[in-house]
C-alpha positions as CSV (number, residue, x, y, z in Angstrom):
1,X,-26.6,-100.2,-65.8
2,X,-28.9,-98.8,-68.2
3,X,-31.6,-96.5,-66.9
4,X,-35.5,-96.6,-69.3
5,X,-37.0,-93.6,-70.0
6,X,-40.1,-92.4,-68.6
7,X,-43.1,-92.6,-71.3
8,X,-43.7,-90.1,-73.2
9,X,-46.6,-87.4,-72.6
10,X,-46.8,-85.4,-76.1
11,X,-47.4,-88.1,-78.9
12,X,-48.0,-87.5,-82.6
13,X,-51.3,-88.1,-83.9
14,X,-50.3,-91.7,-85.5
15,X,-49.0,-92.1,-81.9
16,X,-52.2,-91.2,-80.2
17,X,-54.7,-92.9,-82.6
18,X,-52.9,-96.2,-81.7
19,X,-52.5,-95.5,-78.5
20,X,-56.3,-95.4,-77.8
21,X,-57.1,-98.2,-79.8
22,X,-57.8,-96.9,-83.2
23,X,-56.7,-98.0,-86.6
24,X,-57.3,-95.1,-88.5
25,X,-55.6,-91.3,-87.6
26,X,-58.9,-90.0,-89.4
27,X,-61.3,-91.8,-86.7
28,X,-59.4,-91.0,-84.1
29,X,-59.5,-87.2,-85.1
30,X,-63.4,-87.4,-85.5
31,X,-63.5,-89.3,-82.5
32,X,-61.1,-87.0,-79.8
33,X,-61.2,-83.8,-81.5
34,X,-64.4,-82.6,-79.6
35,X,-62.6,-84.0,-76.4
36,X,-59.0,-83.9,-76.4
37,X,-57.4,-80.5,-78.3
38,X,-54.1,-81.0,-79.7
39,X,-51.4,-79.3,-79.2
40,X,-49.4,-77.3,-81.4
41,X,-45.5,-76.9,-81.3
42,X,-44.7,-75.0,-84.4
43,X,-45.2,-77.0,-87.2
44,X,-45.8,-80.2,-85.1
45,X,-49.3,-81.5,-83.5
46,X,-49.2,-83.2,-80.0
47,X,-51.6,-85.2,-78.2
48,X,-51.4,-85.1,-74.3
49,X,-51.3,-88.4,-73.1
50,X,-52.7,-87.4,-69.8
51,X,-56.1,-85.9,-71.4
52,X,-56.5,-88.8,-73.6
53,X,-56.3,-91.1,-70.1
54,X,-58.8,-88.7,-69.3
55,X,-60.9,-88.6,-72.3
56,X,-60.6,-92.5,-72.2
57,X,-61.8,-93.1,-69.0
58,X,-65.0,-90.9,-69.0
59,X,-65.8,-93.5,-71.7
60,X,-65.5,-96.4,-69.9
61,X,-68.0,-94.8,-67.2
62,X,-70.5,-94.4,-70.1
63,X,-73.9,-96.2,-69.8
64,X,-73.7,-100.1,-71.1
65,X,-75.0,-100.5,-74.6
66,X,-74.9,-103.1,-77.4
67,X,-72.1,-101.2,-78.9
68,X,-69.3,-101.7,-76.0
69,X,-66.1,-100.9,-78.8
70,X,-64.1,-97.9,-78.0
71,X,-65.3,-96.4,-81.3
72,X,-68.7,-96.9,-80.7
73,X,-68.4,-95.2,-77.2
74,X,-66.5,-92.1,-78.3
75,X,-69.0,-91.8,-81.5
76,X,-71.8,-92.0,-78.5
77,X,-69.7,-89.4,-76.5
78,X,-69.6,-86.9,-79.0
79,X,-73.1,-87.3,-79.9
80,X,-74.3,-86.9,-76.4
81,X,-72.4,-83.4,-76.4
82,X,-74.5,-82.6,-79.3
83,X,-71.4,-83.0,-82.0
84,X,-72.4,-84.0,-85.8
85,X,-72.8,-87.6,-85.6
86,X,-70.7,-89.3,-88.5
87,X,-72.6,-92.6,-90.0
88,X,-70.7,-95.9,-89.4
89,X,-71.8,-98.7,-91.9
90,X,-73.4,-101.8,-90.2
91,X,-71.1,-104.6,-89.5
């Protein structure tokens, strides 16, 4: 009988950025940062899987808009919060 692992809670950034939906690490940085503080174990960077659930679902209690994507909504979040907005080129 082989018994699975629970999931993990600390995950590398790559880890993280694909776990929340994003293709790029460098979004995701711009997009958590303000939100979700990493954690550092020596020479290695962690993201908390529980505070990204977090940061995630604050999101999806946002206000509606035209620009429903997760990217769009944590570029909103951390303009809201009055973080530097970073310009996204129109689709």
């Amino acid at each position: 009988m082989r018994l699975s692992a629970p999931p993990k809670r600390m995950l590398s950034k790559d880890e993280a950025a694909s776990y929340c939906g994003f293709t790029s690490t460098a979004r995701f940085e711009s997009a958590a940062r303000p939100h979700v503080q990493p954690v550092n174990y020596g020479n290695c960077v962690r993201y908390d899987r529980v505070r990204l659930d977090e940061w995630l679902d604050t999101m999806t209690q946002s206000p509606a808009s035209d620009d429903s994507d997760i990217i769009g909504a944590a570029f909103r979040a951390g303009k809201d919060r009055g973080h530097k907005a970073i310009h996204r080129p129109a689709r």
